[in-house]
C-alpha positions as CSV (number, residue, x, y, z in Angstrom):
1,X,0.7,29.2,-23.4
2,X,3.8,30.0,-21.1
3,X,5.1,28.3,-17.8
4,X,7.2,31.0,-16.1
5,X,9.9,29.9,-13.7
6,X,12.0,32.2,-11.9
7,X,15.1,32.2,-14.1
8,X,13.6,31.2,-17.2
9,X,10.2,31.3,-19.2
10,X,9.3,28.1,-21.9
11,X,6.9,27.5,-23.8
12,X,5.0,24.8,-24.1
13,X,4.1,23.5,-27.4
14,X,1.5,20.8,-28.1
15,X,3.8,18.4,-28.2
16,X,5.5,19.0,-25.1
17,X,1.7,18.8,-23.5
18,X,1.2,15.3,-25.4
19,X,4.7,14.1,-23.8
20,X,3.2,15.2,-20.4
21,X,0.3,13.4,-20.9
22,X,2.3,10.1,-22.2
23,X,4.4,10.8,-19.1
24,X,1.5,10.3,-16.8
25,X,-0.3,7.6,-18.4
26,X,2.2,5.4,-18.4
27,X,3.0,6.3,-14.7
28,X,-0.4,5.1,-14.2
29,X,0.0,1.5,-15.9
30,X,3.3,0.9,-14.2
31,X,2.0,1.7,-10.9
32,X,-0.3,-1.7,-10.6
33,X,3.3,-3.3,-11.1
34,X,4.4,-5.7,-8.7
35,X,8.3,-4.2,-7.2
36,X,10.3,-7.4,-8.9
37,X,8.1,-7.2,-12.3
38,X,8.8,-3.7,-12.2
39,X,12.6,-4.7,-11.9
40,X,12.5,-7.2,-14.3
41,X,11.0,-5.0,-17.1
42,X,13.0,-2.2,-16.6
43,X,16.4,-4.4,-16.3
44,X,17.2,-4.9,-19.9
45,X,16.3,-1.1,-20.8
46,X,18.6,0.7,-23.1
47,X,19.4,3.3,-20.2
48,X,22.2,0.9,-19.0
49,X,22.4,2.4,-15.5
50,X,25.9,3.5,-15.4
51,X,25.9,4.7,-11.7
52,X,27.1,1.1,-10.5
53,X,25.0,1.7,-7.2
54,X,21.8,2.0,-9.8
55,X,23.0,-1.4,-11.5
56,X,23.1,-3.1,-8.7
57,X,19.9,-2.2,-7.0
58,X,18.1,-3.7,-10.8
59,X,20.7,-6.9,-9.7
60,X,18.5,-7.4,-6.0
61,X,16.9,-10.1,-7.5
62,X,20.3,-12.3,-6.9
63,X,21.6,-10.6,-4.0
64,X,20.7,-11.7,-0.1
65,X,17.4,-11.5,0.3
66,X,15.3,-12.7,-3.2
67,X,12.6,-14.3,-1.8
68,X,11.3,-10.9,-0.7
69,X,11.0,-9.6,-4.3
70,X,8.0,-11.6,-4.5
71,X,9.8,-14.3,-6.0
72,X,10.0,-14.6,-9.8
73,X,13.9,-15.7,-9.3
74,X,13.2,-18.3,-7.3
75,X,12.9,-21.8,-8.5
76,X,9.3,-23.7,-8.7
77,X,8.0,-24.7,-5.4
78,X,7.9,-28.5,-5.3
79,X,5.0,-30.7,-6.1
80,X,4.2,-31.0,-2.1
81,X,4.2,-27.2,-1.8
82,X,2.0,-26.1,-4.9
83,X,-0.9,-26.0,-2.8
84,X,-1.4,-25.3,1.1
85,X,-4.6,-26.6,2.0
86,X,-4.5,-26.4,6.0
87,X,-8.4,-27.1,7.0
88,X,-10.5,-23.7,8.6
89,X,-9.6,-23.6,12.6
90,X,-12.8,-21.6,12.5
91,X,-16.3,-23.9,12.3
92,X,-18.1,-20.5,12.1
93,X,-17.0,-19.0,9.0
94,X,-17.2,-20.4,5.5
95,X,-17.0,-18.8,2.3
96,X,-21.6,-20.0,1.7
97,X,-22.0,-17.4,4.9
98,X,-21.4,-14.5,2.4
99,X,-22.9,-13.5,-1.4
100,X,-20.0,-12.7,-3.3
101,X,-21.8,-9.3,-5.1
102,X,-18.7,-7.5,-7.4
103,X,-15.0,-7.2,-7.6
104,X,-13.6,-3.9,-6.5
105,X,-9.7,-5.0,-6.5
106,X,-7.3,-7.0,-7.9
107,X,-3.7,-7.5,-6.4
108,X,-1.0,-10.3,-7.0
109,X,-2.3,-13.9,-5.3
110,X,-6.6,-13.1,-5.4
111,X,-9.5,-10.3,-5.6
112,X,-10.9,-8.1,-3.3
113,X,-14.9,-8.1,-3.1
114,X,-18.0,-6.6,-1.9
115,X,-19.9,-9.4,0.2
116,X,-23.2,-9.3,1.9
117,X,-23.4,-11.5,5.1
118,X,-26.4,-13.5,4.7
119,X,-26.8,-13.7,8.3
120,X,-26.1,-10.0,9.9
121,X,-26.9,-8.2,6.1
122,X,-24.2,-6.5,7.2
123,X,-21.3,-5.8,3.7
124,X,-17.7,-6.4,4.1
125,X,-14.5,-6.2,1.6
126,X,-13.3,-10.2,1.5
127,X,-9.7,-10.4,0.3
128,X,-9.6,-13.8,-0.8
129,X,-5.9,-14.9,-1.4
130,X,-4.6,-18.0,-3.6
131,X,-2.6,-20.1,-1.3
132,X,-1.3,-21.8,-4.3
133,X,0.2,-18.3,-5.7
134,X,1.4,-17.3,-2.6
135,X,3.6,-20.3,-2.1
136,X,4.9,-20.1,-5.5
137,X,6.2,-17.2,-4.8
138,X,6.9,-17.9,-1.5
139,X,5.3,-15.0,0.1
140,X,4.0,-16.8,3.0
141,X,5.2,-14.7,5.9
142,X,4.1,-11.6,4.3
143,X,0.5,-12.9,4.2
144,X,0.8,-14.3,7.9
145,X,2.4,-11.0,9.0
146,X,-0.7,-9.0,7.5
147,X,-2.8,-10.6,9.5
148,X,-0.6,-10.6,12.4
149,X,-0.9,-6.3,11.9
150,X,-4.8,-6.0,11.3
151,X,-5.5,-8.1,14.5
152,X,-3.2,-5.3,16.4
153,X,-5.1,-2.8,15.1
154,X,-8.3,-2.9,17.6
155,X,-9.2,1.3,18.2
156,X,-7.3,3.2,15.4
157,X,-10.0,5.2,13.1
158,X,-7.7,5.7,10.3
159,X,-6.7,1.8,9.7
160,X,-9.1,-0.7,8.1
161,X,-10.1,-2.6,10.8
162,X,-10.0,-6.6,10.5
163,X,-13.5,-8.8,11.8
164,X,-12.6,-12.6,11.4
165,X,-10.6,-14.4,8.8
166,X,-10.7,-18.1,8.2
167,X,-9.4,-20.4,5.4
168,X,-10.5,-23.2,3.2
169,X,-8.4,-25.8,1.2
170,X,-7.6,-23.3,-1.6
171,X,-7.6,-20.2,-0.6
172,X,-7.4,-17.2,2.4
173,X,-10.2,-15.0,3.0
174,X,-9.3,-11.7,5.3
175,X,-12.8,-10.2,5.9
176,X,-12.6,-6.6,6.3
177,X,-14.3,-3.2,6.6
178,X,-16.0,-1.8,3.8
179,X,-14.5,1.2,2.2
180,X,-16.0,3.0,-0.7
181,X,-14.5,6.2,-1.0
182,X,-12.0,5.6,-3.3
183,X,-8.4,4.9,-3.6
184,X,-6.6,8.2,-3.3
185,X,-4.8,7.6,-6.6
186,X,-8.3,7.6,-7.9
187,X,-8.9,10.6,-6.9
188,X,-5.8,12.2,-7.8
189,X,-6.1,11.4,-11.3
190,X,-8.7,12.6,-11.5
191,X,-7.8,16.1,-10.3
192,X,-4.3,15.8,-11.1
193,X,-3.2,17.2,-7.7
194,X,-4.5,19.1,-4.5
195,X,-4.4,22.1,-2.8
196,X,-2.8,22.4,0.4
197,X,-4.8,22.3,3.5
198,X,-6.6,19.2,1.7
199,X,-3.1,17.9,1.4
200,X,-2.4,18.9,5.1
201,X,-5.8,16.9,5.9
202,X,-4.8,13.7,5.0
203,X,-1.3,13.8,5.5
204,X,-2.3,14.6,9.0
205,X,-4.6,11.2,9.8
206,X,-2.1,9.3,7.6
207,X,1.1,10.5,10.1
208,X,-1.6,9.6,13.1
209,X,-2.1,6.3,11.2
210,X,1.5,5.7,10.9
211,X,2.7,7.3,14.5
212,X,0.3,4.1,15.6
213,X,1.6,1.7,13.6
214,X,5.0,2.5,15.3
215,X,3.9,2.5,18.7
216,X,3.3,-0.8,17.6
217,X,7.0,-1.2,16.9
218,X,5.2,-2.0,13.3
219,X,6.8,-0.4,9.9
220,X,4.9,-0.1,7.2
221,X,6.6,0.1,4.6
222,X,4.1,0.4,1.2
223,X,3.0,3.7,2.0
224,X,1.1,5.1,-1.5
225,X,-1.9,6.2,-2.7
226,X,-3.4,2.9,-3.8
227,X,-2.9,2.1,-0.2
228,X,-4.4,4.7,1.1
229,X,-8.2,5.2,1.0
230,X,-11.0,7.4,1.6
231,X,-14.4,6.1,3.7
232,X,-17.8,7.4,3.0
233,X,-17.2,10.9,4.7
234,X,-14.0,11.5,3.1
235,X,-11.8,9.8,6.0
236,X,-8.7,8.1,5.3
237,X,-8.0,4.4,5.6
238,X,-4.6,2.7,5.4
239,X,-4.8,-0.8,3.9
240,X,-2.6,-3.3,2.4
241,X,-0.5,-4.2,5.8
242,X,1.5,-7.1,3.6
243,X,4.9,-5.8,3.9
244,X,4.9,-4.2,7.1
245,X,7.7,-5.5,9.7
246,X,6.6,-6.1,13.5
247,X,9.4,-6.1,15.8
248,X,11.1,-2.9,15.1
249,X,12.0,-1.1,18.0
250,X,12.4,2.4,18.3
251,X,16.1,2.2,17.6
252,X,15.6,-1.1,16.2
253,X,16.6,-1.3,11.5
254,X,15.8,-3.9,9.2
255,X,17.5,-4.4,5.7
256,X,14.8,-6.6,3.5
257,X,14.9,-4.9,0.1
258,X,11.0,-3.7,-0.7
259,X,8.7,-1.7,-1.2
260,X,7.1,0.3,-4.7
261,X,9.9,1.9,-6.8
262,X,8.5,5.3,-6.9
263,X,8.5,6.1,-2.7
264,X,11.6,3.8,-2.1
265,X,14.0,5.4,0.4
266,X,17.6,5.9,-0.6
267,X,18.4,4.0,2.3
268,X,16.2,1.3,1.0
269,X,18.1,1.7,-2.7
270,X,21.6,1.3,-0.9
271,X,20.3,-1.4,0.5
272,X,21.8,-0.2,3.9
273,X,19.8,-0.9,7.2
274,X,17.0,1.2,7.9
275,X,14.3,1.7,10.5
276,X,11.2,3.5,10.8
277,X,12.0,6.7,9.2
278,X,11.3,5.1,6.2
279,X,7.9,5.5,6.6
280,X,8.2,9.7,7.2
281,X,10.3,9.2,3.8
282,X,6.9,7.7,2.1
283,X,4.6,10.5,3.8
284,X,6.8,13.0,2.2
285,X,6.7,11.4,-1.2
286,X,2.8,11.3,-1.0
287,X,2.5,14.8,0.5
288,X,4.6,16.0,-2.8
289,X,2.4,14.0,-4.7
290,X,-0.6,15.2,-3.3
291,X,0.6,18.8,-4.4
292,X,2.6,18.4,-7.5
293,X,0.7,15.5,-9.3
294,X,3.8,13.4,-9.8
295,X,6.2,11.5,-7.0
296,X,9.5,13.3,-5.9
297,X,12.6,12.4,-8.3
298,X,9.9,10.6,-10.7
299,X,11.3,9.4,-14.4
300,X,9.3,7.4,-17.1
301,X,12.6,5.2,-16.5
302,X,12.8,3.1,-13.4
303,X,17.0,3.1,-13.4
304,X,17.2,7.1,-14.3
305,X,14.4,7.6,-11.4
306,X,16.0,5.2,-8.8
307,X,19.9,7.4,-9.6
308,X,17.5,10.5,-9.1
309,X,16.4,9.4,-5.7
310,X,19.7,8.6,-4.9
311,X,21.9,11.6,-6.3
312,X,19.3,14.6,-7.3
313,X,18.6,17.2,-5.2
314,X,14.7,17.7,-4.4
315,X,13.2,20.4,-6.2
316,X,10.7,22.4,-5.7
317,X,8.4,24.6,-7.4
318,X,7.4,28.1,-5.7
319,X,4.0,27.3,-5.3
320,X,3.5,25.9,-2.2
321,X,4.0,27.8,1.7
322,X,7.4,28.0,3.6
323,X,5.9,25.8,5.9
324,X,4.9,22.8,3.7
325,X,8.6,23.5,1.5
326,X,10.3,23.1,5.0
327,X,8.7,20.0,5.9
328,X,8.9,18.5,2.3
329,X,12.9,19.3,2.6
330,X,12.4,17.7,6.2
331,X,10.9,14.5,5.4
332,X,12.7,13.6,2.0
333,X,16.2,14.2,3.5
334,X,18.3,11.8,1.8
335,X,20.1,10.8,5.0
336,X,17.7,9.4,7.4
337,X,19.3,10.4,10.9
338,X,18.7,13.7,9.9
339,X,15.3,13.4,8.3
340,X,12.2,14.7,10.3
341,X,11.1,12.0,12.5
342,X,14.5,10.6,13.2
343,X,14.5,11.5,16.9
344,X,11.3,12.3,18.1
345,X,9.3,9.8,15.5
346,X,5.9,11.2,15.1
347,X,5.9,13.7,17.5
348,X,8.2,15.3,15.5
349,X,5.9,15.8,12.6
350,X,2.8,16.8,14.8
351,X,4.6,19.4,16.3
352,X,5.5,20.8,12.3
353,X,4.8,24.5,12.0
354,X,2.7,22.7,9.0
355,X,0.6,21.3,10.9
356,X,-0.3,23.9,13.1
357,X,-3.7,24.5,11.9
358,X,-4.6,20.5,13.1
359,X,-5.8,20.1,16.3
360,X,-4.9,16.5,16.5
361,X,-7.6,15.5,19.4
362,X,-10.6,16.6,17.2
363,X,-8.7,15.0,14.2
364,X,-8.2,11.2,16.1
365,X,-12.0,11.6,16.8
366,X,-13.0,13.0,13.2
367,X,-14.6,15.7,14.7
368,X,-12.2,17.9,11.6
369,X,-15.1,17.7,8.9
370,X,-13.2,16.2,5.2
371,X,-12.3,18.9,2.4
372,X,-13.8,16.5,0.7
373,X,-17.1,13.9,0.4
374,X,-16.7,11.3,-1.8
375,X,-21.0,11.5,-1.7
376,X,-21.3,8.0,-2.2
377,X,-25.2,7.0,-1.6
378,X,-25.1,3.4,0.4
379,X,-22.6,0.1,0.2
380,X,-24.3,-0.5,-3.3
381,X,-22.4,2.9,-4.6
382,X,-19.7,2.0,-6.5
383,X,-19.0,4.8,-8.7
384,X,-15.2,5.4,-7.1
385,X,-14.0,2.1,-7.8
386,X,-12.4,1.2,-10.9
387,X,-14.7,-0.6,-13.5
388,X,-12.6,-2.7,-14.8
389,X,-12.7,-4.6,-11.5
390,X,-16.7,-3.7,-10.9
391,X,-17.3,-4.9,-14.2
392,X,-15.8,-8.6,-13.9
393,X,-17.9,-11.2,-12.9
394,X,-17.6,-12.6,-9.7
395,X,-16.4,-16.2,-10.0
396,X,-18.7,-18.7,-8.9
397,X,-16.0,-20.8,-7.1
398,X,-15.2,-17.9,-5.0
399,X,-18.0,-18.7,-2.8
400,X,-17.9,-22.1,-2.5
401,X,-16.2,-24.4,-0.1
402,X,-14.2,-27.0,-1.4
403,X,-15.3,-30.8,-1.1
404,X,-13.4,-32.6,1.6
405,X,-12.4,-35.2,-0.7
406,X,-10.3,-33.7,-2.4
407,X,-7.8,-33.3,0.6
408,X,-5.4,-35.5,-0.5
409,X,-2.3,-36.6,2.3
410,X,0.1,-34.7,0.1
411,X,-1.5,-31.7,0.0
412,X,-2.1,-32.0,4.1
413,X,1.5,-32.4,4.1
414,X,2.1,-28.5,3.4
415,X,-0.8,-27.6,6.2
416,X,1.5,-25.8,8.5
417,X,2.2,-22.6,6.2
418,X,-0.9,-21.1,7.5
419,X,-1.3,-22.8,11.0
420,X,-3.1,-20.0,13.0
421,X,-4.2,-17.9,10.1
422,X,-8.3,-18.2,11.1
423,X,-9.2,-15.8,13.4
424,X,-12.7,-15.0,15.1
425,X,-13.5,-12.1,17.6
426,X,-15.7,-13.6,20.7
427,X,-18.7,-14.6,20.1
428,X,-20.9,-11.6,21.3
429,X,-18.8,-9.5,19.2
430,X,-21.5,-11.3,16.2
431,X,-24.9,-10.0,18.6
């Protein structure tokens, strides 16, 4: 078997095949990696990052801004902090309302689950969040700023869409539309990558997604596949708003070092300020991902793949259109003032000669039917999730509320880190 390039034709050997395979296994397994684990792990490795600028991105953990790094520098939180246990500002909502049915997620401070409400019948996704992990690592503005996003987000089809949260003495519980499509990681593992106008498809109501998000003045930041979802007709559905940043005019940069290592920007690496062009870098690492199986600038080694975002030229294999090379080229311009996006934001990308086949009215309304249906049969379906979440049991303390006397003073004492959090629509929002 022989891959031809245009200079050059190699063979590959089994054993090249088995490294691929190795290669993207392991891609797999690192990608549930927390940013700073991923840091930590890859900071004693053999490759030494010589580039200095490389060295000192795997150093961020002692630089300005640590506590964003999800906080395994930081020292223990003290004994008043350990555990936030500010009381429900919402008498409605308690965790009894719902049964707790399977696990379809798992992410650093709780679980995701699938939840029947025992009074409307109707299912939800529950995040339910550990406020004592949180405020170890001291991660409570992220989780505030999470919510803060999903409340703005009141008409947009292609965001998950928030219905009440509330909290009880232990933990947070964000209770959220049900999607069971599957992550679009699952799906391309499963077929390894996809042709182009399903690529254009989603890359389309992801840019409309983000474009929103923006006219929020909101960044978002984590744009992946694990983040990105697809509903019961083969929609997509951005989730995971944790490190987003409100505020950010159109002109308007931020500087906090984060994100996952495989779509950082090089502005992000060089820690420089950067704005909301960040986010048209992160569509055009999925996009590439979408069509070539693997992240732009990828590497089985974190320092060799953070110096190839920085200093390698993108390249790209003949297989894909002018149009979807050009705007690949456009959006993962190293320098972001010159990256597509940078003047015109999301216009700019609409108005792509690659996009020319969307008509973006019938594609806000989802009147463009999905390349693909995920043919799930009812809420019950869970044959796109992964099984090693479905196939945990649900813990019995996830549905129950805490006795009241165990709120001690000291643990009221560290009430205010999530003053505000509950959250409720109006009332005949329920009928």
């Amino acid at each position: 078997m022989t891959v031809k390039t245009e200079n050059t034709q190699t063979t590959l050997t089994y054993s090249k095949m088995r490294g691929m395979v190795a290669i993207l296994i392991a891609f797999m397994k690192q990608r549930r990696m927390g940013l700073n684990d991923f840091i930590q792990k890859i900071s004693t490795n053999t490759y030494a990052c010589k580039p200095t600028e490389v060295q000192s991105i795997l150093n961020i953990s002692q630089s300005q801004e640590p506590e964003l790094l999800n906080g395994n520098s930081s020292p223990p939180p003290s004994p008043s902090q350990q555990i936030n246990l500010g009381p429900s500002s919402n008498p409605h909502a308690k965790p009894s309302d719902f049964q707790f049915l399977k696990i379809i997620g798992k992410g650093s401070f709780g679980k995701v689950l699938l939840a029947r409400h025992k009074a409307d019948e109707k299912f939800y996704a529950v995040k339910v969040l550990q406020k004592k992990a949180i405020l170890k690592k001291k991660e409570e503005k992220h989780i505030m700023s999470e919510r803060n996003v999903l409340l703005k987000n009141v008409k947009h089809p292609f965001l998950v869409g928030l219905h009440f949260s509330f909290q009880t003495a232990s933990r947070l519980y964000f209770i959220l539309d049900y999607i069971n499509g599957g992550e679009l990681f699952y799906h391309l593992q499963r077929e390894r990558c996809f042709l182009e106008p399903r690529a254009r498809f989603y890359a389309a109501e992801i840019a409309s997604a983000l474009g929103y998000l923006h006219s929020l003045n909101i960044v978002y930041r984590d744009l992946k596949p694990e983040n990105i979802l697809l509903d019961s007709q083969g929609h997509i559905v951005l989730t995971d708003f944790g490190l987003c940043k409100e505020n950010i005019e159109p002109n308007g940069t931020t500087s906090t070092f984060c994100g996952t290592p495989e779509y950082l920007a090089p502005e992000v690496l060089h820690k420089q300020p950067y704005d909301r062009t960040v986010d048209w870098w992160c569509l055009g690492a999925v996009l590439y991902e979408m069509l070539y199986g693997l992240p732009p600038f990828y590497s089985r080694n974190t320092a060799e793949m953070y110096d190839n975002i920085l200093n390698k030229p993108l390249q790209l294999k003949p297989n894909i259109t002018n149009s979807a090379r050009h705007l690949l080229e456009g959006l993962l311009q190293k320098d972001r003032t010159k990256r597509i996006g940078a003047k015109n934001d999301f216009m700019e990308i609409k108005n792509h000669i690659f996009f020319t086949p969307i008509n973006w009215d019938d594609l806000i309304n989802k009147k463009i039917t999905p390349p693909f249906n995920p043919n799930v049969s009812g809420p019950s379906d869970l044959q796109h999730f992964d099984p090693e979440f479905t196939e945990e049991p649900v813990p019995n303390s996830i549905g129950q509320s805490p006795d009241s006397i165990l709120i001690t003073a000291s643990i009221k004492e560290a009430a205010d880190a999530f003053m505000g959090f509950s959250y409720a629509p109006p009332m005949e929002s329920f009928l």
